[in-house]
PAKOLDREN-725101 format. One record per atom (N, C-alpha, C, O): residue number from 0; residue in one letter; atom name; x, y, z. Coordinates in nm, 3 decimals, decimal comma. Example, Ala and Ser with C-alpha at 12.3 -4.5 7.8 and 13.67 -1.06 7.14 Angstrom:
2
<node pos="0" code="A" site="N" u="1,319" v="-0,569" w="0,780"/>
<node pos="0" code="A" site="CA" u="1,230" v="-0,450" w="0,780"/>
<node pos="0" code="A" site="C" u="1,320" v="-0,330" w="0,780"/>
<node pos="0" code="A" site="O" u="1,424" v="-0,332" w="0,846"/>
<node pos="1" code="S" site="N" u="1,285" v="-0,225" w="0,708"/>
<node pos="1" code="S" site="CA" u="1,367" v="-0,106" w="0,714"/>
<node pos="1" code="S" site="C" u="1,290" v="0,003" w="0,787"/>
<node pos="1" code="S" site="O" u="1,341" v="0,114" w="0,804"/>
# end
This chain:
75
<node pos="0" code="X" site="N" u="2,506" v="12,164" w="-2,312"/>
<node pos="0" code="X" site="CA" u="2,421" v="12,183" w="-2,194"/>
<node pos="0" code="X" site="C" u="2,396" v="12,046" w="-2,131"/>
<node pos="0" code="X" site="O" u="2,388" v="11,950" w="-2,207"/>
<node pos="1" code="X" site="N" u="2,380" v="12,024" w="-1,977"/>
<node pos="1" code="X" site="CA" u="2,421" v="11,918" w="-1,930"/>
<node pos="1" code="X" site="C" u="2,271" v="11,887" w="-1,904"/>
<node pos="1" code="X" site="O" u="2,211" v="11,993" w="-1,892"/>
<node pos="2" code="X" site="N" u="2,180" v="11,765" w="-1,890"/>
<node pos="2" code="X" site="CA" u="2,074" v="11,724" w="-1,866"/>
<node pos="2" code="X" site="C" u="2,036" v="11,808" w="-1,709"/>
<node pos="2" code="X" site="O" u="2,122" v="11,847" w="-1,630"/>
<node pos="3" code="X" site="N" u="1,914" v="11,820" w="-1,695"/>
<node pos="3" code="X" site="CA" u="1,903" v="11,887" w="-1,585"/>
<node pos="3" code="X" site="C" u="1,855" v="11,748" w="-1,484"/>
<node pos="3" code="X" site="O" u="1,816" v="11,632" w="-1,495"/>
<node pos="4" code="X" site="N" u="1,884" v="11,839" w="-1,392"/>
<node pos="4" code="X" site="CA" u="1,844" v="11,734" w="-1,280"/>
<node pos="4" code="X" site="C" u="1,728" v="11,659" w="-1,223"/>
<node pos="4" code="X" site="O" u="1,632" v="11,735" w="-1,207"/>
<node pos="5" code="X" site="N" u="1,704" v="11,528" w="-1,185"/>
<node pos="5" code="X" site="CA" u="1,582" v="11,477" w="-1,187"/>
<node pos="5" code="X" site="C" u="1,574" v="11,451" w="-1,077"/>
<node pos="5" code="X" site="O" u="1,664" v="11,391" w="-1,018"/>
<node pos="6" code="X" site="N" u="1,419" v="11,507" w="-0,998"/>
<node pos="6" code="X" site="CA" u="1,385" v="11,502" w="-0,868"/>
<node pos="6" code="X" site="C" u="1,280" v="11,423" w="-0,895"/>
<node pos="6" code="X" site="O" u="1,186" v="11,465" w="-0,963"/>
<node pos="7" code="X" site="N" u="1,285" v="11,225" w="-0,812"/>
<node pos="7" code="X" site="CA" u="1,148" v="11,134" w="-0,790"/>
<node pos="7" code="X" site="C" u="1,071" v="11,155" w="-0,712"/>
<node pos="7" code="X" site="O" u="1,073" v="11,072" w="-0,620"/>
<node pos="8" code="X" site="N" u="0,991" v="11,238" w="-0,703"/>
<node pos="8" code="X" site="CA" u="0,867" v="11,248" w="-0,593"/>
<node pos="8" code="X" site="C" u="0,731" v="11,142" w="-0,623"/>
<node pos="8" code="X" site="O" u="0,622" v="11,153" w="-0,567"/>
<node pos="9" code="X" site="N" u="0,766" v="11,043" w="-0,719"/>
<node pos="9" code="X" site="CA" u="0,611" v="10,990" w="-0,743"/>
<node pos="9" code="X" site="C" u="0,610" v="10,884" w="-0,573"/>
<node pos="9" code="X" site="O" u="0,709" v="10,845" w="-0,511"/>
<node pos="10" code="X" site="N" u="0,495" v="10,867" w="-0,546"/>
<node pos="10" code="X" site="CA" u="0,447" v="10,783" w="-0,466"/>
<node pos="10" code="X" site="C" u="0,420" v="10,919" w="-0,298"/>
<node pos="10" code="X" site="O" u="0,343" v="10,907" w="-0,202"/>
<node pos="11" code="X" site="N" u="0,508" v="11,016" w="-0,326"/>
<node pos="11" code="X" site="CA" u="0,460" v="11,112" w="-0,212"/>
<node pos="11" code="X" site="C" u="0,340" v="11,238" w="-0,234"/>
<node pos="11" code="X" site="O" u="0,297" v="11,278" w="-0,343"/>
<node pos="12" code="X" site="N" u="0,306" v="11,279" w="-0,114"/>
<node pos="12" code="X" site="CA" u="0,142" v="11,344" w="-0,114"/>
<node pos="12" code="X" site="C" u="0,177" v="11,478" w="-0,082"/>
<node pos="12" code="X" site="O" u="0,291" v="11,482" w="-0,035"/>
<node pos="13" code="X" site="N" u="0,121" v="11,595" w="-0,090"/>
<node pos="13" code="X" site="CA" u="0,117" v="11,717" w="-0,095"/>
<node pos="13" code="X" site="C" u="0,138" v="11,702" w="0,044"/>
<node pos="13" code="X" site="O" u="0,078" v="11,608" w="0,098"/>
<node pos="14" code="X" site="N" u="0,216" v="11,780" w="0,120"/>
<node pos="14" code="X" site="CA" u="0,340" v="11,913" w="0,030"/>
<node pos="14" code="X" site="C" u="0,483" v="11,838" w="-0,009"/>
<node pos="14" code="X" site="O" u="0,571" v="11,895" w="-0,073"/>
<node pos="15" code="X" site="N" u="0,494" v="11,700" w="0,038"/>
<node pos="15" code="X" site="CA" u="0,618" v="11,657" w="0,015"/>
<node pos="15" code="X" site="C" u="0,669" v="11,723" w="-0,123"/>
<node pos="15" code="X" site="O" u="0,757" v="11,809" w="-0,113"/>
<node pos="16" code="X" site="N" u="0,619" v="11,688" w="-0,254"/>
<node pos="16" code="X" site="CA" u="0,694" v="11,702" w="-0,403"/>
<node pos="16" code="X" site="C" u="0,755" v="11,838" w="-0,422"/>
<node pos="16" code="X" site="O" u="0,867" v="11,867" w="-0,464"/>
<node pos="17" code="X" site="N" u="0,636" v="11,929" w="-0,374"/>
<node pos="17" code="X" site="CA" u="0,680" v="12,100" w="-0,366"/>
<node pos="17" code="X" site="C" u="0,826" v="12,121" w="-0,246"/>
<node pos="17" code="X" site="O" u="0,928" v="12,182" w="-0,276"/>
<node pos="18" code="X" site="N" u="0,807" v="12,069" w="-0,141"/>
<node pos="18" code="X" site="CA" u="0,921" v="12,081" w="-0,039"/>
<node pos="18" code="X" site="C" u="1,029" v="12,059" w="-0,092"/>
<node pos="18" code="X" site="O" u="1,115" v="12,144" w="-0,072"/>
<node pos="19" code="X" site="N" u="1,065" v="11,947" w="-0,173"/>
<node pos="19" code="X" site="CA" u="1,123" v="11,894" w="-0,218"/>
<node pos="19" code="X" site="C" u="1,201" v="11,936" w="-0,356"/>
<node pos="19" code="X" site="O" u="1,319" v="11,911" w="-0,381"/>
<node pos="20" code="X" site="N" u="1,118" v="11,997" w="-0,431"/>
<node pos="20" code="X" site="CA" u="1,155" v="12,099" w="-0,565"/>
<node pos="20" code="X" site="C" u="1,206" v="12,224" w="-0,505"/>
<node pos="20" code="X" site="O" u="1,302" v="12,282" w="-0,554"/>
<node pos="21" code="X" site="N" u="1,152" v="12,262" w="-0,413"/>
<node pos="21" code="X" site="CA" u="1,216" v="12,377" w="-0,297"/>
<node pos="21" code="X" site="C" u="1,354" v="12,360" w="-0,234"/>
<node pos="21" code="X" site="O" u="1,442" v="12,446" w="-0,248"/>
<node pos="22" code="X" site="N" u="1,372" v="12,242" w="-0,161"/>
<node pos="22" code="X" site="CA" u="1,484" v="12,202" w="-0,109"/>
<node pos="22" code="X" site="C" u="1,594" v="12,237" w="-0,259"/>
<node pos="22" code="X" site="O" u="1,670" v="12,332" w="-0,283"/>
<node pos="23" code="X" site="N" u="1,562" v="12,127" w="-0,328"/>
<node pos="23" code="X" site="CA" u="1,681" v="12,144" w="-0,432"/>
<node pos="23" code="X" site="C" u="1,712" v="12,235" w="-0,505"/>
<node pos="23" code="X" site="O" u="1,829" v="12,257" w="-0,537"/>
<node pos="24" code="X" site="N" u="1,613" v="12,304" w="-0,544"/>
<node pos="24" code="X" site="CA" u="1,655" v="12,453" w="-0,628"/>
<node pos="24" code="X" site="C" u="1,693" v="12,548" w="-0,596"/>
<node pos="24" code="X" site="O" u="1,687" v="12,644" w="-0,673"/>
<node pos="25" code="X" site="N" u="1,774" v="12,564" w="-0,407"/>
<node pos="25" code="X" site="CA" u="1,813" v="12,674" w="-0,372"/>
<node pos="25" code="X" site="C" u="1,928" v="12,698" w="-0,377"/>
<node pos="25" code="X" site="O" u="1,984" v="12,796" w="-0,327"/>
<node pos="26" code="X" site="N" u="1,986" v="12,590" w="-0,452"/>
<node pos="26" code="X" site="CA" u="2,173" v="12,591" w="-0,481"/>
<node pos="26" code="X" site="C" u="2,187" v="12,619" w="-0,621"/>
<node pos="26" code="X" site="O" u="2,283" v="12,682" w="-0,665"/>
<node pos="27" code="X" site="N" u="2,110" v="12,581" w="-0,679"/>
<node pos="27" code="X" site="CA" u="2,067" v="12,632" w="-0,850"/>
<node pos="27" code="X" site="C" u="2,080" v="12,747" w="-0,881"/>
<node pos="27" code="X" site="O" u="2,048" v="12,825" w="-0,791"/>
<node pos="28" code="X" site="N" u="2,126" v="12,805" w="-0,999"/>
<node pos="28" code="X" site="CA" u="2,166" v="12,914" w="-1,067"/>
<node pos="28" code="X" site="C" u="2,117" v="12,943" w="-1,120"/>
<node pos="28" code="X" site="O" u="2,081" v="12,863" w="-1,206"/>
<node pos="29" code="X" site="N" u="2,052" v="13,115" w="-1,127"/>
<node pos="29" code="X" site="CA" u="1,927" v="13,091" w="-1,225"/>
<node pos="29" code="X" site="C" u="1,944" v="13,095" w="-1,330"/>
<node pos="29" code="X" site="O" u="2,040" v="13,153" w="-1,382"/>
<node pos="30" code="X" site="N" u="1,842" v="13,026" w="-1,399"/>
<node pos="30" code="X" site="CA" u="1,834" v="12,997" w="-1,585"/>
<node pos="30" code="X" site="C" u="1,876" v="12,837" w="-1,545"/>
<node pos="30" code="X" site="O" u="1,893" v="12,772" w="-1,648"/>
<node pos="31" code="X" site="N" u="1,896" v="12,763" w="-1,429"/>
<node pos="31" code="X" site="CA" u="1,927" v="12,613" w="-1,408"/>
<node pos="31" code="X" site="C" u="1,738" v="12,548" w="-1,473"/>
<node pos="31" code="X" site="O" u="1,628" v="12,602" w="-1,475"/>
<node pos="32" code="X" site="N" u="1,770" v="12,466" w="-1,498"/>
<node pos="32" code="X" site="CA" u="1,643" v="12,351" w="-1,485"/>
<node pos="32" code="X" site="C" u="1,578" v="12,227" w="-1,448"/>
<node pos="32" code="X" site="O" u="1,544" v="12,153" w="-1,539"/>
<node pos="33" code="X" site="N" u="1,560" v="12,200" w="-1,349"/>
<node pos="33" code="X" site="CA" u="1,518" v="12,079" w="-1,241"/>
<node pos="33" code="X" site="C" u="1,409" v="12,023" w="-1,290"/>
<node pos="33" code="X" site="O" u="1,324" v="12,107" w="-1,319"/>
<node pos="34" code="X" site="N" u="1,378" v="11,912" w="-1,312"/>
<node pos="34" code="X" site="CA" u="1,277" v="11,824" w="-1,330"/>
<node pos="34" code="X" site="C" u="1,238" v="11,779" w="-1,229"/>
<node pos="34" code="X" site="O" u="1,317" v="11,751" w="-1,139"/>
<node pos="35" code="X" site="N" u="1,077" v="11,756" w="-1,215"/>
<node pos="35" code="X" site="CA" u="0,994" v="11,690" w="-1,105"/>
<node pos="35" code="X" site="C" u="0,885" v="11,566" w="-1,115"/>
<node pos="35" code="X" site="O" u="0,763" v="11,583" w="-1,120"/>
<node pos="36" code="X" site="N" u="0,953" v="11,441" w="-1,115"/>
<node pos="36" code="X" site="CA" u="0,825" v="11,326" w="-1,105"/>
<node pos="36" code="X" site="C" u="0,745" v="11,334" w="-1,001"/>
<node pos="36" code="X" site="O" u="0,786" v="11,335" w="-0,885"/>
<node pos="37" code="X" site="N" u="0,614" v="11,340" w="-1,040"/>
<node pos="37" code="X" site="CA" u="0,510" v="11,341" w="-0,931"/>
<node pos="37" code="X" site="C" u="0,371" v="11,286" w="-0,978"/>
<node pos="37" code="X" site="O" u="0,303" v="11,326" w="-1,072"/>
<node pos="38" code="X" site="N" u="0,341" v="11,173" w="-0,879"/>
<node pos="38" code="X" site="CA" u="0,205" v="11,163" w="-0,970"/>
<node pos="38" code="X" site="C" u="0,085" v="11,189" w="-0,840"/>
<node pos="38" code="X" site="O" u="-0,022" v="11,129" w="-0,846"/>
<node pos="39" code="X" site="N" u="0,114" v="11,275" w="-0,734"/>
<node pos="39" code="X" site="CA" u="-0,006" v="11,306" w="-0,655"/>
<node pos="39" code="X" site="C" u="-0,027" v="11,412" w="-0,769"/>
<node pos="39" code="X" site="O" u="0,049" v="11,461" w="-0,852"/>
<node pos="40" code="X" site="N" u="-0,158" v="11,429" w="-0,739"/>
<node pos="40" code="X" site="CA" u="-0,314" v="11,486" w="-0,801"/>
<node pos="40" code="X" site="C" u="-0,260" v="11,664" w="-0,772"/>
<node pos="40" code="X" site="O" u="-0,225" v="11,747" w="-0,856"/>
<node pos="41" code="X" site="N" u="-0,268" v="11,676" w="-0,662"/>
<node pos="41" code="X" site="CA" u="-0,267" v="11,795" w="-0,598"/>
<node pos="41" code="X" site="C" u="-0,128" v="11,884" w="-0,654"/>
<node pos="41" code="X" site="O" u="-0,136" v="12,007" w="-0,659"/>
<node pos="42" code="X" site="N" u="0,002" v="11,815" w="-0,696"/>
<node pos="42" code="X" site="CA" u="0,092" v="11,836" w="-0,774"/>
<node pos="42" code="X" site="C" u="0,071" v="11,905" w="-0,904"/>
<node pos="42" code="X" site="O" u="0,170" v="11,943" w="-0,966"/>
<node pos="43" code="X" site="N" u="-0,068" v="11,928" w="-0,958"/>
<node pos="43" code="X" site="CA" u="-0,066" v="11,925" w="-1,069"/>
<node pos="43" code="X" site="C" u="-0,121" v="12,106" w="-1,064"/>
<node pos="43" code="X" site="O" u="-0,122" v="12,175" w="-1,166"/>
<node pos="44" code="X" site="N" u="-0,175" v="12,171" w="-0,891"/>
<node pos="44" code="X" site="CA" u="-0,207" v="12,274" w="-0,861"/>
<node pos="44" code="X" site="C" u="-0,130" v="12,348" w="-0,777"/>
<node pos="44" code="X" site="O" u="-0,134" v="12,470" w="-0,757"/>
<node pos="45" code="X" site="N" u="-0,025" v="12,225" w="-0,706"/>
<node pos="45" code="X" site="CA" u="0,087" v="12,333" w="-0,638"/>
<node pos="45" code="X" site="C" u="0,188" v="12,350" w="-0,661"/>
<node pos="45" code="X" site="O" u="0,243" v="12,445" w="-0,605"/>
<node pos="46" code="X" site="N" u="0,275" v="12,256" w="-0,770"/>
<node pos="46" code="X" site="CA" u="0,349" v="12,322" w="-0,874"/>
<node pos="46" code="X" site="C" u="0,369" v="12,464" w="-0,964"/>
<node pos="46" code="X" site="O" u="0,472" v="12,526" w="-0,990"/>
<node pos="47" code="X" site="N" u="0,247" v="12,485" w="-0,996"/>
<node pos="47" code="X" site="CA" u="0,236" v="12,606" w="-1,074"/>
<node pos="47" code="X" site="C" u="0,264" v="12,689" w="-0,975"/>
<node pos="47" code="X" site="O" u="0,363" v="12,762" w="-0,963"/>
<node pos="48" code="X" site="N" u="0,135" v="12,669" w="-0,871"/>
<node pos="48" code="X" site="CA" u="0,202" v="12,803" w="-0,773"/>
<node pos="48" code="X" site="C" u="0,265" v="12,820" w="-0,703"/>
<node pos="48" code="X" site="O" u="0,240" v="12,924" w="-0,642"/>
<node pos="49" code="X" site="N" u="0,405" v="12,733" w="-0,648"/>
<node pos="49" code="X" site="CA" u="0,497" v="12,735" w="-0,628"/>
<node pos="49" code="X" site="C" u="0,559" v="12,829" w="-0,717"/>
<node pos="49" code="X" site="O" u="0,628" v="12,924" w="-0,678"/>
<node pos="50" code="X" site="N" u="0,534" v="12,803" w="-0,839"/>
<node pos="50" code="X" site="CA" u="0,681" v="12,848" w="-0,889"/>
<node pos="50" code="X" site="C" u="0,613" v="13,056" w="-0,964"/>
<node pos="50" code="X" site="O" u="0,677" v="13,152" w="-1,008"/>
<node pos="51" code="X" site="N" u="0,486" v="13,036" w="-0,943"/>
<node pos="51" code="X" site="CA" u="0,435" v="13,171" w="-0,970"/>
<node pos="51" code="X" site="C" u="0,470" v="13,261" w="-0,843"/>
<node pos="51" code="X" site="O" u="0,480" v="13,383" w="-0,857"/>
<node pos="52" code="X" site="N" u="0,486" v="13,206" w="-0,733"/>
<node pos="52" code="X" site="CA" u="0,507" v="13,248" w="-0,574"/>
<node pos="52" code="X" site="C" u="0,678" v="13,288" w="-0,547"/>
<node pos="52" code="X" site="O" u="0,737" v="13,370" w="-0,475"/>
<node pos="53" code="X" site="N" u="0,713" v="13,194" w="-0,635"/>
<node pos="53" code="X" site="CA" u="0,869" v="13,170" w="-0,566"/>
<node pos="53" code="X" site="C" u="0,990" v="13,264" w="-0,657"/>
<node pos="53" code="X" site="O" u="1,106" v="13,297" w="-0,632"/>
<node pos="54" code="X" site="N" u="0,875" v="13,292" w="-0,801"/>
<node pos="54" code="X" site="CA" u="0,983" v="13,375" w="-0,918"/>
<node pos="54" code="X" site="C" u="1,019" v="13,263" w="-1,008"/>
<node pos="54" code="X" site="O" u="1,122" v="13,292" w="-1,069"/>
<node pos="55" code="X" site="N" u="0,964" v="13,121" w="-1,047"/>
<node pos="55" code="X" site="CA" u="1,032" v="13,026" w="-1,074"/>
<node pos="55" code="X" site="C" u="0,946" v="12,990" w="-1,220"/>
<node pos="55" code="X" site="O" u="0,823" v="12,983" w="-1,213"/>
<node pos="56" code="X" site="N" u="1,018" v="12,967" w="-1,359"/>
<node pos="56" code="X" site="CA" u="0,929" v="12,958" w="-1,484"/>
<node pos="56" code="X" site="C" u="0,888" v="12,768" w="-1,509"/>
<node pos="56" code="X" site="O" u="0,945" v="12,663" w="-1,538"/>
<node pos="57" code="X" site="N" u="0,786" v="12,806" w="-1,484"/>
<node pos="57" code="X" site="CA" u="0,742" v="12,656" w="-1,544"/>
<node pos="57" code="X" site="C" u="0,712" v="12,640" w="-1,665"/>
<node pos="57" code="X" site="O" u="0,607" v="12,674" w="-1,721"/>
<node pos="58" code="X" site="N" u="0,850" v="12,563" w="-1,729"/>
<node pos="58" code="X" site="CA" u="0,866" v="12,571" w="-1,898"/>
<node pos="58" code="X" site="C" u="0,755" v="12,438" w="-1,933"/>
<node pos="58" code="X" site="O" u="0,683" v="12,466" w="-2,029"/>
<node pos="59" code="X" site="N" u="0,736" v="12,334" w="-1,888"/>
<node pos="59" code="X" site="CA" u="0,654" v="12,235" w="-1,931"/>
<node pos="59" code="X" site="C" u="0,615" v="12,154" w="-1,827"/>
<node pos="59" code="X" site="O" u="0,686" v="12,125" w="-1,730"/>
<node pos="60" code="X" site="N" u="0,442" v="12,098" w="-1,859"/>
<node pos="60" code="X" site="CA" u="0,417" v="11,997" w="-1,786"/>
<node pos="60" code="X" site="C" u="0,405" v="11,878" w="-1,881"/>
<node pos="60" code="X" site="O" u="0,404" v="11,898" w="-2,003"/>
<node pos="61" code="X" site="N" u="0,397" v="11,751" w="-1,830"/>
<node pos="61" code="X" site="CA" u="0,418" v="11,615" w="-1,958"/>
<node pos="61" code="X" site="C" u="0,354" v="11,529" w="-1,861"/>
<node pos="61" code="X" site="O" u="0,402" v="11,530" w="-1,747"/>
<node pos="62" code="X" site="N" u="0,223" v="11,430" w="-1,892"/>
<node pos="62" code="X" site="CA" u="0,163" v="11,363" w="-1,865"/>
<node pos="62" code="X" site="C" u="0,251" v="11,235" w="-1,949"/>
<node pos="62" code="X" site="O" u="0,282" v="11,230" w="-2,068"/>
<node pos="63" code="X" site="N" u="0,287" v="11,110" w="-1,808"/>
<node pos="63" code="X" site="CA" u="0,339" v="11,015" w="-1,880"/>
<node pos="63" code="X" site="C" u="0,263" v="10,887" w="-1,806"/>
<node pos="63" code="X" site="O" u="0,333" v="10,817" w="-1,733"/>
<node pos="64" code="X" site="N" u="0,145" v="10,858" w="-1,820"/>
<node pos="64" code="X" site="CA" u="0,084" v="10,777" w="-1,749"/>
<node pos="64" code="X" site="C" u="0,022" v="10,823" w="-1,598"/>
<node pos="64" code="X" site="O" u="-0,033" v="10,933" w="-1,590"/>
<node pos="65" code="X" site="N" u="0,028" v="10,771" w="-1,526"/>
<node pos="65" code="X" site="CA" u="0,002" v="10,844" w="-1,382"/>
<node pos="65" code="X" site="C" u="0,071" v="10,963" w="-1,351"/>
<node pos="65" code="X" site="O" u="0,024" v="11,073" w="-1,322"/>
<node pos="66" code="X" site="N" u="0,256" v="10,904" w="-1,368"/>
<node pos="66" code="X" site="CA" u="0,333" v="11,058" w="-1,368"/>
<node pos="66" code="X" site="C" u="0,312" v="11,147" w="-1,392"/>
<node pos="66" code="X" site="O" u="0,224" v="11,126" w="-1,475"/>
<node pos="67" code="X" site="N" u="0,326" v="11,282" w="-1,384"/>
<node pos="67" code="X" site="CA" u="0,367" v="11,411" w="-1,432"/>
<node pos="67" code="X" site="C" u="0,517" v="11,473" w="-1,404"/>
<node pos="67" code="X" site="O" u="0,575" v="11,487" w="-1,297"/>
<node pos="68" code="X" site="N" u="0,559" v="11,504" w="-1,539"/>
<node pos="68" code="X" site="CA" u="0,698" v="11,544" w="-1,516"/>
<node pos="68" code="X" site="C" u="0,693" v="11,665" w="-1,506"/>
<node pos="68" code="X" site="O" u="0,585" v="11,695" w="-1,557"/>
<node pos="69" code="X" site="N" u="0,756" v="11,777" w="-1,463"/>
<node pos="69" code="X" site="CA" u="0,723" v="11,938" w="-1,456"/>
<node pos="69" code="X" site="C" u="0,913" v="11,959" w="-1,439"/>
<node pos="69" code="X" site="O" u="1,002" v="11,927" w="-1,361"/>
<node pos="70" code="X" site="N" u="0,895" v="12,038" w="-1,574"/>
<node pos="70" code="X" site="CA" u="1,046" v="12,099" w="-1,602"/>
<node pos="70" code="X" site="C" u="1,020" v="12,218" w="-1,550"/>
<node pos="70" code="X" site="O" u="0,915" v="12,278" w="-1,576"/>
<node pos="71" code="X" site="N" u="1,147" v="12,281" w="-1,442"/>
<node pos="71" code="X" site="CA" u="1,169" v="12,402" w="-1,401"/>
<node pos="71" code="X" site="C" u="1,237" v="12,456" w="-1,417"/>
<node pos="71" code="X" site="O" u="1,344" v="12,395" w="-1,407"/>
<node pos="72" code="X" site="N" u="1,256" v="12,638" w="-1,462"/>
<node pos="72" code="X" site="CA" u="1,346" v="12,712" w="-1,443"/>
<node pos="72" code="X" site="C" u="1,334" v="12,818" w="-1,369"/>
<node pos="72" code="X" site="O" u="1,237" v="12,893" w="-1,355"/>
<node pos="73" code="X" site="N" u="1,498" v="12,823" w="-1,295"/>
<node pos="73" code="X" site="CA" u="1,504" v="12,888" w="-1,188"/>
<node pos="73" code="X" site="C" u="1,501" v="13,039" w="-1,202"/>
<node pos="73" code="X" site="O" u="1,570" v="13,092" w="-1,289"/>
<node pos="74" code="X" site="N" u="1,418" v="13,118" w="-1,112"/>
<node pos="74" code="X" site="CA" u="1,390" v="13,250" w="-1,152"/>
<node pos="74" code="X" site="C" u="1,514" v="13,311" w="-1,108"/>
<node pos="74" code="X" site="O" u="1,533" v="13,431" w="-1,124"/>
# end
């Protein structure tokens, strides 16, 4: 299984990170898994519901200092 793909959103502000996890996961296959750096605040409430909205499983969140990484799979 090949590393999944890593999307840098740290340093951008709501809605950029979500737009952005959006943009890329619409060529994705589902059962794919996209990763998301983000360390806006608000990321940490529109992530989830992005992906509760969109059909999309949010397998983990990971606090790595300011960052948050949020592994996705595609519904």
């Amino acid at each position: 299984m090949s590393e999944p793909e890593m999307i840098d959103a740290t340093g951008l502000l709501c809605p950029l990170p979500v737009l952005k996890l959006r943009k890329r996961m619409k060529p994705l296959a589902p059962g794919d898994v996209i990763v998301l750096r983000a360390d806006d605040p608000a990321a940490v409430i529109d992530v989830p519901h992005f992906c509760a909205e969109a059909g999309h499983e949010l397998v983990e969140m990971v606090e790595d200092g300011a960052v948050t990484l949020y592994r996705v799979r595609k519904g």
